[in-house]
C-alpha positions, -999 to 999 in steps of 0.1 A, spaced: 371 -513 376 382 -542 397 397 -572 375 399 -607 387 422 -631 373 405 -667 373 437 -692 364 424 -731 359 451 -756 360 455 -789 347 477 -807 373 491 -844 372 468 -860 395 501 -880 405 521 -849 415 491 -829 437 513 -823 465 542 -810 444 514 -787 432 499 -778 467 535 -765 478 539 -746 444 501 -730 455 514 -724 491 543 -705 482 523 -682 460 503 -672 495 536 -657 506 546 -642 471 517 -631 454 504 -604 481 542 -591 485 547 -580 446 510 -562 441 479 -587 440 450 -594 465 451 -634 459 418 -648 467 433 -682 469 439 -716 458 422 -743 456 433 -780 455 412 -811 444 393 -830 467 366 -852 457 356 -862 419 382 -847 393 415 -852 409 436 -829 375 422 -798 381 430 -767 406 422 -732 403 435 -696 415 422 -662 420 433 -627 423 420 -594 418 439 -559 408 425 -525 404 429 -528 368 446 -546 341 471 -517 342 477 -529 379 478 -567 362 505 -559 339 527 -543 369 523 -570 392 535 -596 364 564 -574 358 570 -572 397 566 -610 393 592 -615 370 619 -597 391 608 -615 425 637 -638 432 613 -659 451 591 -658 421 614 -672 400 620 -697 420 588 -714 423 585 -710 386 620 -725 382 599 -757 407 570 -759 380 593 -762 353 616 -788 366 593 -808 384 561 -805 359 533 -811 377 511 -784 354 499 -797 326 480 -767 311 469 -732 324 441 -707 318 436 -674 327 407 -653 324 401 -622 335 360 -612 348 349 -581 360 324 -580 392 282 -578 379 270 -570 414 
């Protein structure tokens, strides 16, 4: 059973580009260490706080070795170390849906 990982951010509308390169570095690093990444998406029009990712695994086994993968990447780290230091996520949510049809 496929799983896909739906991850809602609350950003600081003020820091949306620090965000954006946070998102476009995950397009390099996400795909490398084990997920097929959907996306990101940025805001555009109406609410400026909130972006959103998606990325499916095989199964939540396949989750759980792609975060420990994650946790190991060096460039990974990295853009984690970037979120941390320059706080432009407020809050995150993940949750995980399985394909209807």
């Amino acid at each position: 059973m496929t799983v896909t990982v739906f991850i809602r951010y609350q950003i600081d509308p003020f820091k949306r580009e620090a965000f954006e390169a946070y998102a476009r570095n995950w397009l390099r690093i996400i795909p490398r260490v084990g997920a097929d990444l959907l996306g990101y998406w940025m805001p555009h029009e109406g609410t400026n706080n909130i972006a959103f990712a998606l990325m499916s695994f095989e199964s939540l086994a396949a989750y759980e070795n792609y975060r420990t993968r994650l946790r190991t990447d060096e460039e990974a780290r990295g853009n984690f170390e970037m979120a941390e230091r320059e706080r432009f996520i407020l809050s995150e949510e993940r949750t995980f849906l399985r394909q209807v049809a």
